[in-house]
LOKE-805372 format. One line per field, with one value per residue: residue number from 1; residue in three letters; x, y, z of N, C-alpha, C in turn. Coordinates in steps of 0.2 Angstrom, whole numbers. Layout:
BEGIN
num [NUM	...]
residu [Ala	...]
nc1 [X	...]
nc2 [Y	...]
nc3 [Z	...]
cac1 [X	...]
cac2 [Y	...]
cac3 [Z	...]
cc1 [X	...]
cc2 [Y	...]
cc3 [Z	...]
//
This chain:
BEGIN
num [1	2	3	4	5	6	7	8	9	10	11	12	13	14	15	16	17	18	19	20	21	22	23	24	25	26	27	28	29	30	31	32	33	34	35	36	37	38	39	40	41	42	43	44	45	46	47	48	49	50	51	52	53	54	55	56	57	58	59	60	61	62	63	64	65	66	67	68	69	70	71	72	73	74	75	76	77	78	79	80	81	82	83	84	85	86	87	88	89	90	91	92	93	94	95	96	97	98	99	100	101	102	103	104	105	106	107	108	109	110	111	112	113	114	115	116	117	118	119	120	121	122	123	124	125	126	127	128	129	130	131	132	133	134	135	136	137	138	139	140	141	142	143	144]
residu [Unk	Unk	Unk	Unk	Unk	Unk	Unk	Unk	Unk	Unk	Unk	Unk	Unk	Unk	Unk	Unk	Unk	Unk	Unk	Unk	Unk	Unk	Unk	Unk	Unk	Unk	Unk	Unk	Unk	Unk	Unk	Unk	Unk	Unk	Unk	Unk	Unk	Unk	Unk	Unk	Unk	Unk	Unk	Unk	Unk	Unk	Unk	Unk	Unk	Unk	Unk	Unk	Unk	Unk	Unk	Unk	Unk	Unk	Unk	Unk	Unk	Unk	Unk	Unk	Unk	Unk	Unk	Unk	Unk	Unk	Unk	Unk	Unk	Unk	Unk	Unk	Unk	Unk	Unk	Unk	Unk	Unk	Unk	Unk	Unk	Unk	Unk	Unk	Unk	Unk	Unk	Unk	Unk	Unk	Unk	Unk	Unk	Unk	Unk	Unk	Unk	Unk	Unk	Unk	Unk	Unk	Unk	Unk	Unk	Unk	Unk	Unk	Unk	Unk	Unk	Unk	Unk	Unk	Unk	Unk	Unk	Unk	Unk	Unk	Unk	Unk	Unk	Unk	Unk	Unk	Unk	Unk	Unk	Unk	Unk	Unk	Unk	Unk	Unk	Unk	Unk	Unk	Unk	Unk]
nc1 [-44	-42	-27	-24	-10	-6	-10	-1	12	8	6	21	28	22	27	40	44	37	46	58	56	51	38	22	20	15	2	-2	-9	-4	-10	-5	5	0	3	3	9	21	26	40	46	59	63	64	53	40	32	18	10	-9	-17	-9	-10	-22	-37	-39	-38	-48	-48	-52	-48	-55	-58	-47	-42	-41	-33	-28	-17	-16	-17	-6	4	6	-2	-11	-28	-39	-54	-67	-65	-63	-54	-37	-21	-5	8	21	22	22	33	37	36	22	7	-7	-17	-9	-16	-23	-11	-5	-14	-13	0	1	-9	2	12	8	3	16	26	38	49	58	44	33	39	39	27	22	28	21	11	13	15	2	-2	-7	-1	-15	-21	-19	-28	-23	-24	-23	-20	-18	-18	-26	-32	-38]
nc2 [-107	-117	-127	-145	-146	-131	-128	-138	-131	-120	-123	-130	-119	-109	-118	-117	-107	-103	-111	-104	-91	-78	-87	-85	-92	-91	-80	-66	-55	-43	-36	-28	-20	-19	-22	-32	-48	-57	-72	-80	-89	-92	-87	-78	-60	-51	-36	-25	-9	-10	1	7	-1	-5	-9	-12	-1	5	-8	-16	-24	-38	-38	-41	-53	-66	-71	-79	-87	-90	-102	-105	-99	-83	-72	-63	-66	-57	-62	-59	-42	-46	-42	-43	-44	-46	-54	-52	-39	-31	-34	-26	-16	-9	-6	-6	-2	9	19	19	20	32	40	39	42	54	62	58	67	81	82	84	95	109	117	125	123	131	145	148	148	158	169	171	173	185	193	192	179	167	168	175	164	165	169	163	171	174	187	194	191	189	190	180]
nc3 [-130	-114	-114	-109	-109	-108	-93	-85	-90	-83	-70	-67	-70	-58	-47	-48	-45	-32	-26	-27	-22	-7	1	10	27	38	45	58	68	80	91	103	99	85	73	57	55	45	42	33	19	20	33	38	43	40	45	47	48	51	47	39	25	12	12	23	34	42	51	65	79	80	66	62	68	61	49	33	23	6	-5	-15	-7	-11	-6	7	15	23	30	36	33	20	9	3	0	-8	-7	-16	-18	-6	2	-10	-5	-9	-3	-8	-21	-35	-35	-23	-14	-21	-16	-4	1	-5	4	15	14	12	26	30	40	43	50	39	29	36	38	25	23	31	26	12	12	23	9	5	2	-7	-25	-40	-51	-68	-81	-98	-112	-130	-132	-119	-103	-88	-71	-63]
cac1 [-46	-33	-27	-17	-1	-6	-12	3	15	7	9	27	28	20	29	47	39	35	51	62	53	47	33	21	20	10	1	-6	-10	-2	-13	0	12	-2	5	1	16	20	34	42	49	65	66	63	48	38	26	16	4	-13	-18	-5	-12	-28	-42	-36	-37	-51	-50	-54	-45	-58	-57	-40	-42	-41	-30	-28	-13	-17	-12	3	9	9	-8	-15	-33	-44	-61	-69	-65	-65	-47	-33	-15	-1	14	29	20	22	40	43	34	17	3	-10	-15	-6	-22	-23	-4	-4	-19	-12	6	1	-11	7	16	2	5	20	26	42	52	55	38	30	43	38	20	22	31	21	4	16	14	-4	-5	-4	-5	-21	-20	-19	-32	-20	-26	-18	-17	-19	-18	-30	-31	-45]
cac2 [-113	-118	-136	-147	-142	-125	-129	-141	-124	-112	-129	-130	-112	-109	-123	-115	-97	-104	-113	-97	-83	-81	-87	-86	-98	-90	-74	-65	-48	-43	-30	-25	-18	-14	-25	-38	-51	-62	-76	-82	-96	-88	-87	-69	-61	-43	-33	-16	-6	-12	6	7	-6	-3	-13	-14	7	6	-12	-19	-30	-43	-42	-46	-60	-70	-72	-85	-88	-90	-108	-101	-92	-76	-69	-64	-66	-56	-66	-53	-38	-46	-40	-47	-43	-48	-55	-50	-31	-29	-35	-20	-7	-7	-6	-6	0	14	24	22	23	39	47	39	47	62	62	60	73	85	84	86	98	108	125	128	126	137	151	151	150	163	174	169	176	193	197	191	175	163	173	174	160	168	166	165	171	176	193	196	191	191	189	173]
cac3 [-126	-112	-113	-105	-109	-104	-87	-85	-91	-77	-64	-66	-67	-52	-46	-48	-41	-23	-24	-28	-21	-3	2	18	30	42	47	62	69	86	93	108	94	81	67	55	54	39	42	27	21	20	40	39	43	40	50	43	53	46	45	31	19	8	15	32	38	47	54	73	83	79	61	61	70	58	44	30	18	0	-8	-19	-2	-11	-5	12	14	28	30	42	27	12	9	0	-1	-13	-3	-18	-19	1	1	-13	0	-9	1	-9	-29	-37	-35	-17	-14	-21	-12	4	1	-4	13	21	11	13	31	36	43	45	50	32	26	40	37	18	21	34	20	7	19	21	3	2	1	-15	-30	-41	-57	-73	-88	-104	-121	-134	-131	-114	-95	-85	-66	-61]
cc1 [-40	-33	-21	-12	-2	-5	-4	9	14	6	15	32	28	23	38	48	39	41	58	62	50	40	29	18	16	11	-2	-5	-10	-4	-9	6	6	0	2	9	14	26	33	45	57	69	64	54	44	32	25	8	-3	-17	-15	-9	-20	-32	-42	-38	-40	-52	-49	-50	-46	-58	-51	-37	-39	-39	-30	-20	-18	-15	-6	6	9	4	-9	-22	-37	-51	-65	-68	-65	-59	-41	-26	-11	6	21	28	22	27	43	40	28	11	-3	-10	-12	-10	-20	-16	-2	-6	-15	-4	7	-2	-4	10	13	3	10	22	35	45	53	49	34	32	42	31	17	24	28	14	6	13	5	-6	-3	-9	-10	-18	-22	-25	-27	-24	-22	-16	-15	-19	-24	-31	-39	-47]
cc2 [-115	-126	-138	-147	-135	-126	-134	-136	-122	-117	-127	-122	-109	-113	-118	-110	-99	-109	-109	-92	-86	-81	-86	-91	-98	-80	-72	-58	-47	-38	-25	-20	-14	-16	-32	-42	-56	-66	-80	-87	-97	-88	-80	-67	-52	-41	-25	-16	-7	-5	8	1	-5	-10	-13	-5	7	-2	-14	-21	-36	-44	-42	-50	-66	-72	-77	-81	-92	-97	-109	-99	-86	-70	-71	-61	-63	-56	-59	-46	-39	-43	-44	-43	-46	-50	-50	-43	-28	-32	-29	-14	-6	-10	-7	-3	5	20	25	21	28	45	46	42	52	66	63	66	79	89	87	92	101	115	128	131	130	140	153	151	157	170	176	174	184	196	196	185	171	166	169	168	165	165	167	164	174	182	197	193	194	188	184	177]
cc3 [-122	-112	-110	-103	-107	-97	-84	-84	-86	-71	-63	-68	-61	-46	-43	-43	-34	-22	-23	-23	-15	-2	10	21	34	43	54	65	78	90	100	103	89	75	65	54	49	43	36	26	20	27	40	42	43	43	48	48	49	44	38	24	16	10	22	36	41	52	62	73	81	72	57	66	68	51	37	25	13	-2	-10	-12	-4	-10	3	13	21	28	30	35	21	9	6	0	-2	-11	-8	-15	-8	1	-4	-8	-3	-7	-1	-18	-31	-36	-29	-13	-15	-18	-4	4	1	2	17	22	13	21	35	37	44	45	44	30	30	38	29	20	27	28	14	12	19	13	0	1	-6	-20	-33	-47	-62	-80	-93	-108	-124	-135	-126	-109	-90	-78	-63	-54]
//
């Protein structure tokens, strides 16, 4: 059961956190550029391609119209998607949960692209191609 003195504890906790740490003051999405901007209470302020962030990849114009900052400062809220993003976590460069940070990185990696990796997969195509996987058993090799 939480009591008084808990909720009081995670007050003046909460309390130091938005005193310390930046928070946001305001949000808005700049469609000439293609970004969402945060300004902080720091003076500073950060902007990420809303295609980058998890909930956001596929959104309009219109539903990032509308922004909300979170009470704490350390949440922004997109009505219009049902969206939420974590202000510390997007200040360390994650965009979204470790799941879809993965898949969308490996999508990056996947793609690129570069004289090296042609000139080996050109190489790799010369002799056949990527060899076969192996079944191991305990006495024998066998080609899948």
């Amino acid at each position: 059961m939480i009591t008084e003195e808990d909720i009081s504890r995670a007050d003046a906790a909460g309390a130091l956190r938005t005193e310390k740490g930046p928070v946001a003051k305001s949000a808005w999405y700049d469609s000439r550029v293609d970004r969402v901007f945060i300004a902080l209470s720091t003076g500073y302020e950060i902007a990420f391609a809303p295609s980058t962030a998890q909930g956001l990849e596929s959104a309009t114009v219109s539903d990032l119209d509308t922004i909300e900052i979170t009470p704490s400062g350390f949440g922004i809220h997109f009505p219009k998607l049902d969206a939420d993003l974590y202000l510390p976590a997007l200040i360390e460069g994650s965009m979204g949960s470790k799941k879809w940070m993965a898949a969308y990185l490996g999508a990056i990696g996947g793609s690129v692209t570069s004289t090296a990796k042609a000139e080996a997969a050109r190489a790799n195509g010369a002799k056949g191609g990527r060899p076969r996987k192996l079944i191991r058993s305990k006495t024998e090799r066998t080609p899948v």
